[in-house]
Every structure is written in C-alpha cells, then in structure tokens.
C-alpha positions in Angstrom: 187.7 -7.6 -101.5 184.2 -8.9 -101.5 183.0 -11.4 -98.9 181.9 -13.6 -101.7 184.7 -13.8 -103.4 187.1 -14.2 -100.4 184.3 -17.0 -99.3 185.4 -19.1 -102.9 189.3 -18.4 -101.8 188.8 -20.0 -98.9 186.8 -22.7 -100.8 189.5 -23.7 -103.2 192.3 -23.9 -101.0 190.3 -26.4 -98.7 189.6 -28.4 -102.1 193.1 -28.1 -103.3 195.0 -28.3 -99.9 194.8 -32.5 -99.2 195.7 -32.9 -102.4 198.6 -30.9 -102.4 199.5 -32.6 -98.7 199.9 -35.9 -100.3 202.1 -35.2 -103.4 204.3 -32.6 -102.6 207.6 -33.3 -100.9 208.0 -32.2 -97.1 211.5 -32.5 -97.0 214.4 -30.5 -98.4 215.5 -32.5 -101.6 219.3 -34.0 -100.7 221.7 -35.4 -103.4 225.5 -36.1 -103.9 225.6 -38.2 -100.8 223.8 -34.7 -98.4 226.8 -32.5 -100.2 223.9 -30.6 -102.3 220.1 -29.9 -101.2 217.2 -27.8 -102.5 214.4 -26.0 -100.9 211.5 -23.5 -101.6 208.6 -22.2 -100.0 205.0 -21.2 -101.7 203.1 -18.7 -100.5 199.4 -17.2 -101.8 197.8 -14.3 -100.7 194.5 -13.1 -101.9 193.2 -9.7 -99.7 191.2 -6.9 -100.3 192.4 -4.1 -102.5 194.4 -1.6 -100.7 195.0 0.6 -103.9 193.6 3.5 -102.4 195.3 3.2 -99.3 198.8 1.7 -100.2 199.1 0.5 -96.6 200.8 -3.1 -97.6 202.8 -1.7 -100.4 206.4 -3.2 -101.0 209.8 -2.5 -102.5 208.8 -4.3 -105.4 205.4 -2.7 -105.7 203.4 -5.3 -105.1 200.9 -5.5 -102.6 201.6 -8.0 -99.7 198.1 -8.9 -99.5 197.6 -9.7 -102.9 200.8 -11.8 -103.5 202.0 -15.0 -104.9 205.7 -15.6 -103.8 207.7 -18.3 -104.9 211.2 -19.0 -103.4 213.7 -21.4 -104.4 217.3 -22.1 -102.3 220.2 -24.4 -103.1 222.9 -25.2 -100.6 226.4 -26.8 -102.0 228.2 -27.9 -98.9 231.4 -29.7 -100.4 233.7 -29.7 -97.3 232.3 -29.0 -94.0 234.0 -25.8 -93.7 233.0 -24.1 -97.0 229.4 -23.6 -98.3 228.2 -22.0 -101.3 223.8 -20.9 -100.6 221.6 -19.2 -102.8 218.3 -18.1 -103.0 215.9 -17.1 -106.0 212.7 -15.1 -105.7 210.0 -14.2 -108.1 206.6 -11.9 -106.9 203.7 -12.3 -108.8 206.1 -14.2 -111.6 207.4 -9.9 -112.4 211.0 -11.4 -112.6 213.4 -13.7 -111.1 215.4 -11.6 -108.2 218.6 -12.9 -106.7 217.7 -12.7 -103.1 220.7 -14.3 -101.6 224.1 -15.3 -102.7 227.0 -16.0 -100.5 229.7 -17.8 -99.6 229.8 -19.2 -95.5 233.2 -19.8 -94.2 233.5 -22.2 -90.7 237.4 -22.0 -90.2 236.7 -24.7 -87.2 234.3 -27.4 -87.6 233.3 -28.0 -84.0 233.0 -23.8 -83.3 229.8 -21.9 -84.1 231.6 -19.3 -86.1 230.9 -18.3 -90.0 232.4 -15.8 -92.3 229.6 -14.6 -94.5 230.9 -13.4 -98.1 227.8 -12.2 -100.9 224.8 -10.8 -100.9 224.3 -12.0 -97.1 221.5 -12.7 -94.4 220.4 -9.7 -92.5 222.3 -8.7 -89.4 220.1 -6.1 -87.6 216.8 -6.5 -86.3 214.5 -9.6 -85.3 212.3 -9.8 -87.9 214.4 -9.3 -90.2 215.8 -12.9 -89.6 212.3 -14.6 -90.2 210.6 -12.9 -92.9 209.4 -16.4 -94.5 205.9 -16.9 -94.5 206.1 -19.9 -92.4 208.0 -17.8 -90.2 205.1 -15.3 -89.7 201.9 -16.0 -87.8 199.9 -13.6 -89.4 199.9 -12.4 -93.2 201.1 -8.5 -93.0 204.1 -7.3 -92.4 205.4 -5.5 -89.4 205.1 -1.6 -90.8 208.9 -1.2 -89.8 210.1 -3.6 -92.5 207.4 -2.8 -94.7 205.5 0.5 -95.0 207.3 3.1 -97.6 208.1 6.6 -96.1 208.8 9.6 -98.4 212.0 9.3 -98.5 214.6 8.4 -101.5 217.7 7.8 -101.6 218.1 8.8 -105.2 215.9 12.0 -105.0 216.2 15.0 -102.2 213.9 17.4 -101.2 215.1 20.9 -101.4 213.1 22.5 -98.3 210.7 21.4 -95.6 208.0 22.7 -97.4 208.6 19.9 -100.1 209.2 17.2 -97.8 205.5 18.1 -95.8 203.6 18.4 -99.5 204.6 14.5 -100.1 203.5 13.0 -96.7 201.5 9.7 -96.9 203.0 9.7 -100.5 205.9 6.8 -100.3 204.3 4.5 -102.7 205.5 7.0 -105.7 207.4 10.1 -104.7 209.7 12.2 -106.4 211.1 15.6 -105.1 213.4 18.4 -107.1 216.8 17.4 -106.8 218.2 13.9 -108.1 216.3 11.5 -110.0 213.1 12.9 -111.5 211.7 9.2 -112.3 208.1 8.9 -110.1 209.4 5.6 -107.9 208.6 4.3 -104.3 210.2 5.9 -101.1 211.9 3.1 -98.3 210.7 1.4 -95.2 213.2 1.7 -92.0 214.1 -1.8 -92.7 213.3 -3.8 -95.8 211.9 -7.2 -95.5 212.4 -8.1 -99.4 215.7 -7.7 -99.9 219.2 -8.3 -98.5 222.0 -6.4 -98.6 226.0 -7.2 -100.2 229.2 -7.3 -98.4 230.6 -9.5 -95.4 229.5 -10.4 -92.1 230.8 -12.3 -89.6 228.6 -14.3 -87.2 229.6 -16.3 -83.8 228.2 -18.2 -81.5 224.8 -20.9 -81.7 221.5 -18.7 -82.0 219.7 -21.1 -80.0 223.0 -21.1 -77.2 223.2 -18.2 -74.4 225.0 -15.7 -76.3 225.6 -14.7 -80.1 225.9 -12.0 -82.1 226.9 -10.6 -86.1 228.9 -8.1 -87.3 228.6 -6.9 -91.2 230.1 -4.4 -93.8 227.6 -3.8 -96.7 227.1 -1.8 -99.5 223.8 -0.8 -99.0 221.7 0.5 -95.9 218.7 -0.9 -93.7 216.5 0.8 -95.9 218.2 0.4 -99.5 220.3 -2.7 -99.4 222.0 -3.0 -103.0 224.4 -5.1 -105.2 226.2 -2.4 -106.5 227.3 0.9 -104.0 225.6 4.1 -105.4 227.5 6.6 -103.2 231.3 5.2 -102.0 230.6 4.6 -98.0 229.9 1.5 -96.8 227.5 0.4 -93.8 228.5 -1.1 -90.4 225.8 -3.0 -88.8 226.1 -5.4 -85.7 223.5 -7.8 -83.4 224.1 -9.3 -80.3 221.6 -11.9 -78.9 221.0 -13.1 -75.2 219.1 -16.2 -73.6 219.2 -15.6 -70.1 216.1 -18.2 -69.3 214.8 -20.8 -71.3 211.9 -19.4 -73.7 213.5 -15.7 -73.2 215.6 -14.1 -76.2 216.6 -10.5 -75.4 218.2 -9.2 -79.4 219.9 -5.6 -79.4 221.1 -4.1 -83.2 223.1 -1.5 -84.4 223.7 0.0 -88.1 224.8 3.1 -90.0 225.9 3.9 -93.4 225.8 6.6 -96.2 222.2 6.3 -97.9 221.9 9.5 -99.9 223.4 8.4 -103.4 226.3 10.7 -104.7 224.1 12.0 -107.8 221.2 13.4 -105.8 224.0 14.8 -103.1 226.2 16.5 -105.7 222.7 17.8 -107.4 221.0 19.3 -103.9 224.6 20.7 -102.3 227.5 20.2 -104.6 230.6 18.6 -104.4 232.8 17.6 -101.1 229.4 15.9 -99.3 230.2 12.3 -100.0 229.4 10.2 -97.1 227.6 12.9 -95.1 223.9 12.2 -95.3 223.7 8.7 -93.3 221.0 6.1 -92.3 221.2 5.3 -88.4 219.2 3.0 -87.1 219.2 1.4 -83.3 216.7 -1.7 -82.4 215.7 -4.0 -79.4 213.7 -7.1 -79.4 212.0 -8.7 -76.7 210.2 -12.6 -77.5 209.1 -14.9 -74.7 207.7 -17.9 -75.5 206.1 -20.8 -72.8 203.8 -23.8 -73.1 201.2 -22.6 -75.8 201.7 -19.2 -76.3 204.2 -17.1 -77.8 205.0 -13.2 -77.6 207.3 -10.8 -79.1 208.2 -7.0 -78.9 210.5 -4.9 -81.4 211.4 -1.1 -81.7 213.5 0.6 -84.7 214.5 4.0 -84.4 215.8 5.0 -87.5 217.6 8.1 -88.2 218.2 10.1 -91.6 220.8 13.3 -91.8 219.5 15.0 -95.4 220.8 17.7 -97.6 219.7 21.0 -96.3 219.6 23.5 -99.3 217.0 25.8 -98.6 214.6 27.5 -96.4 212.4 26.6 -94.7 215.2 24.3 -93.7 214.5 20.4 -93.4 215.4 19.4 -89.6 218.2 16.8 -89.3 217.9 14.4 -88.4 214.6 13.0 -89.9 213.7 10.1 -86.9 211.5 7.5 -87.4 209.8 5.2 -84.5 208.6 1.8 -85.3 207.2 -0.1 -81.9 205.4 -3.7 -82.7 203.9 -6.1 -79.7 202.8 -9.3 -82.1 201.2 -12.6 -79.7 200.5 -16.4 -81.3 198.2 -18.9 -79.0 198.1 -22.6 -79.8 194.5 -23.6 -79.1 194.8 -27.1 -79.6 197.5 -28.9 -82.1 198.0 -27.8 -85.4 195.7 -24.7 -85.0 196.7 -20.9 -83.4 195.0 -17.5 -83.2 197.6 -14.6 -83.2 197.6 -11.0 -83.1 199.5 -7.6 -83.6 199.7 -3.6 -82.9 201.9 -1.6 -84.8 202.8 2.4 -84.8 205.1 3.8 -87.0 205.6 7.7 -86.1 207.8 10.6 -87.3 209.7 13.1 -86.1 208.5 17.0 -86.4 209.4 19.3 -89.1 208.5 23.1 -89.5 207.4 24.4 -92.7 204.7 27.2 -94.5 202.1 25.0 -92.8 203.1 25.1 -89.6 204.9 22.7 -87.4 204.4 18.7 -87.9 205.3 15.1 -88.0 207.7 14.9 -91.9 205.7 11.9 -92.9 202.5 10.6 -91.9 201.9 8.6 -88.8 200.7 5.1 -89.0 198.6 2.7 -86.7 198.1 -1.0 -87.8 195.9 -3.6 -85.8 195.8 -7.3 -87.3 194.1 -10.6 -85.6 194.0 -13.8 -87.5 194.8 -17.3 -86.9 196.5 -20.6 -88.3 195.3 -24.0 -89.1 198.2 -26.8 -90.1 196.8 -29.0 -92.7 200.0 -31.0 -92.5 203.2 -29.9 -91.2 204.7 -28.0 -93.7 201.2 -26.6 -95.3 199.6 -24.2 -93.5 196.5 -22.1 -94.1 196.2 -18.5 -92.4 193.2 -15.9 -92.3 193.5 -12.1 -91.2 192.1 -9.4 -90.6 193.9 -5.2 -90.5 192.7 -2.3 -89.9 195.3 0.8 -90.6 195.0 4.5 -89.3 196.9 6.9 -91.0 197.0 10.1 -89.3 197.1 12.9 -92.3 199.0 13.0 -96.0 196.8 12.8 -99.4 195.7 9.0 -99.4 193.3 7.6 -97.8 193.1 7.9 -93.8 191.8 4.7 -93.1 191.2 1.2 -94.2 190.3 -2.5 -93.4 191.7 -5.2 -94.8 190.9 -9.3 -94.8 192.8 -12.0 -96.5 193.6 -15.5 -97.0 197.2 -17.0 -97.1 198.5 -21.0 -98.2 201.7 -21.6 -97.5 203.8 -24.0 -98.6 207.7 -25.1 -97.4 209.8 -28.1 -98.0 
C-alpha cells in the first residue's frame, strides 16, 4: 500500500467518523417489550497488498487487511428459558453467509446453564470466543485462527514428496487424490466460521469456574453445516478465575476431518473415521489497572492417509504460540502489540528431512483511539517471516481499521 494513499484513508475516516458518532445508534435496537433485539457491527480495513505473500489470507479468500465486514444478529427471547439467535455475515458484500444459528435452552432460570442446538458458538480456544473486531486490539488475526496450511480435507496427498512440493502453498492447493478443484488449505482453528451440532455450556464466564462441552459436525479446522465424512467431533473448555483479573482457559477437540471421498480415493474402503483432527490448547490472560496481556498455544494434530512411499509421517503436528499485550495511555486511546509463530512438525521426503509446511513468524504493533464508545479507529503495523515454500519469504504490512458496533 502506498503511504499516500494510506495517508487519504486515514483522512476520510477522521472526516467521516463525527459524523457517523452522532447518527448512528449505540445501542442494540429492542422491540416487543425487550422479547426481540438487533445488533451488528461494521468494520473497514484498508492495508497493503499482501497478494504476493498471502500472509492474511482467509477461509473465504479475502484478505483480512483489505476487508469490509458487515455483521448483523437478531435475538428472539420469548420466554426466559428459550432463545432463538442468529447471525448474518457478508465480506466484501461476496455473499450473505449464515454465521450462526441456534437454539439456547436455560432449563432453570436462576442457574447459568444453556443447551446450545444450531450452528453454535465456538467451544475451544480463547480467541476463538472474541473474534469481533471490537473484540481485537489490533487488526490481524492470530496466525492459529487464521493462516492456511496445506492441508485439505477434501484432497490427500499421496506421499511426502507431494506434501513437501506444496509448502507455503495453503492459499490454493490441490494434491492427487480427492477433489482436483485448485481451493484453499485450513488454519488450526478457523476464526470465520462456526461449526453445527450441540453444546452444552455451564457455569457464568465471568464467575470462578465454567466450562462447554460440544458434538459437531465439523472440526476446528473445517467446521460445516452438512457432515462430509459420518464421524462427529467432541470438543470441550473449561475456564478458571482463581484471582481477580486472572483467566486460566484449557480446551480439548477431536473429530474425523478427512472427507469419505478423498479417504475412499487415497486408501479404499473400510477407513471411515480414521484420519482425525486433534487439537489441545491453553490460554493465559491477566489483566490490571491499564494494561492488559494474554497468551494462547494450539497444538493441533492431523493422522492422514498413507498410500505411498516416501510415506507421510502421522501424525502431521502443528504449533501455534501467541503473547498479544494492550496499554491504555490515557482514556479512550491504547497502543497494543503481538508475536506469533506458527511451526510444523518434520517430514522426510526426496529432499531430505523437514518441517511439512512452512514455518511462520508474525510481529504486529498498533494502537486504538475511541472516537465515541462504540466507534473505534485502529492503525497497525506486521511484519511476517516465512521460513521456506514458493511465495514470498517476507513481508510488511500497514493498515487502517473503523469499526463500528451497536
């Protein structure tokens, strides 16, 4: 992106962002005496181009710094014990996605328990459970819910060999068995979509102890609508506050992720259910006075067809680690920062003996100014290090977010 034109970004939205402040609504719209309400959030992100990079690539191939998100959620809360919420997304105004849908369930009003029917909130992970933009203190994602490895559910490599030639490659892969269409590969978690089944969550996330339990169709990495290979996932969170400001979050998940096509088509019948997705993750976040730090680490765990040699290692492992810090400087304004690594286990192939994808560092630094408080205005800076595969090793990135919430 050039500095001049990311100088006029920042131009407009200081124009435009008063005005907006004073005619948009900062609450969520209520009707039918509180039984009904509406909400949405904005959010506009112009950045440099990473199309030679595909470092901020998504699983709707968009590029989350060049992005304009709309959301839109309606709650209809007839009783106090039965809820019907939904959610409506659109990227870059591609097409309207159903993002959530579901049915909550409170058998006893004055207990903090909820039966979860739909396509339901995300039960693993930290991040995972404040993806909004006004959840976020910086503009890029964390690269375990959002950078795309080389693998597909829906299309197998058939050796090592394979596997290595595609590394850095997740942004349009395709490999020899299952589906030949050029598509994206799948972060360890994604942060754009969630996942359909039924989950169970007690206790009061802001209380000492909580936790969620969930059976979905989908995995961490490919949540769906529809099953594509007859297993089902089992994922489960518990949450601890031992001190006030300190949330310790531990989560659990595995499921079938290889779909029963591209299975049958890389080692015939009698596999169904074998090639899993297992993932384990811890959060730290501590937060006191004006500043505010967090800590998270996925491993993530594929077991793959093996069909010939040089034989792909199972499992494929995958390490995410990300330390992310916010500092209120004075009110309504923050700096913030965060380091990320993404790294892969080894493989051995024709070329020798290495990591099955290729490793990834990200550093980004920006801050936060509140024009009012429910529109906020971030800038960035990221610089990513990509350690091998065909595209490009390195690249810096700066960008401008407005965000919007009601």
């Amino acid at each position: 992106m050039k500095l001049r034109g990311f100088a006029a970004l920042l131009a407009w939205l200081g124009l435009v962002s008063p005005a907006l402040g004073q005619t948009l609504p900062a609450e969520p719209i209520a009707f039918a005496d509180g039984h009904v309400t509406i909400g949405g959030d904005v959010s506009a992100t112009y950045g440099s181009d990473d199309s030679r990079g595909f470092f901020n690539y998504t699983d709707y191939e968009h590029s989350a710094l060049r992005m304009l998100r709309i959301d839109l959620s309606g709650a209809l809360n007839p009783t106090g014990r039965v809820a019907l919420l939904a959610e409506v997304r659109t990227e870059n105004f591609d097409q309207l996605q159903p993002y959530a849908f579901y049915v909550r369930v409170r058998p006893w009003k004055r207990r903090p328990f909820d039966i979860n029917v739909g396509r339901v909130p995300p039960t693993f992970g930290a991040f995972a459970r404040r993806t909004y933009p006004s959840d976020n203190p910086l503009i890029g994602y964390p690269l375990g819910y959002q950078y795309l490895t080389t693998l597909r559910p829906d299309s197998v490599a058939g050796s090592a060999d394979e596997l290595l030639q595609k590394r850095s490659s997740g942004w349009l892969v395709r490999y020899q068995y299952g589906s030949q269409t050029l598509d994206r590969g799948v972060p360890l978690v994604s942060a754009f979509r969630w996942d359909t089944g039924v989950q169970v969550h007690a206790g009061d996330d802001n209380g000492p102890v909580s936790g969620a339990v969930s059976v979905t169709t989908g995995t961490l990495a490919n949540p769906l609508f529809t099953d594509d290979n007859g297993g089902r996932q089992i994922a489960g969170r518990l949450q601890l506050r031992p001190l006030a400001g300190l949330i310790l979050g531990a989560s659990a998940s595995r499921g079938p992720f290889v779909t029963d096509t591209a299975a049958r088509g890389a080692v015939g019948d009698g596999h169904d259910g074998e090639f899993t997705q297992t993932a384990w993750g811890a959060d730290v976040e501590y937060s006191r006075s004006y500043y505010l730090v967090r800590f998270e680490a996925i491993d993530s765990r594929w077991t793959m067809p093996v069909v010939r040699g040089p034989a792909i290692t199972n499992p494929l492992a995958a390490l995410s680690t990300s330390v992310e810090g916010r500092y209120k400087i004075m009110p309504g304004f923050y700096v913030a920062g965060r380091v990320d690594h993404l790294g892969f286990s080894d493989i051995t192939g024709t070329p020798g003996t290495m990591p099955w994808d290729a490793p990834v560092t990200r550093i980004e630094a920006g801050g936060g100014f509140s024009i009012q408080r429910n529109l906020l205005l971030k800038i960035a800076v990221q610089h990513d290090v990509r350690d091998g595969g065909r595209l490009a090793p390195k690249g810096t990135f700066g960008a401008g977010q407005l965000v919007y919430w009601f």
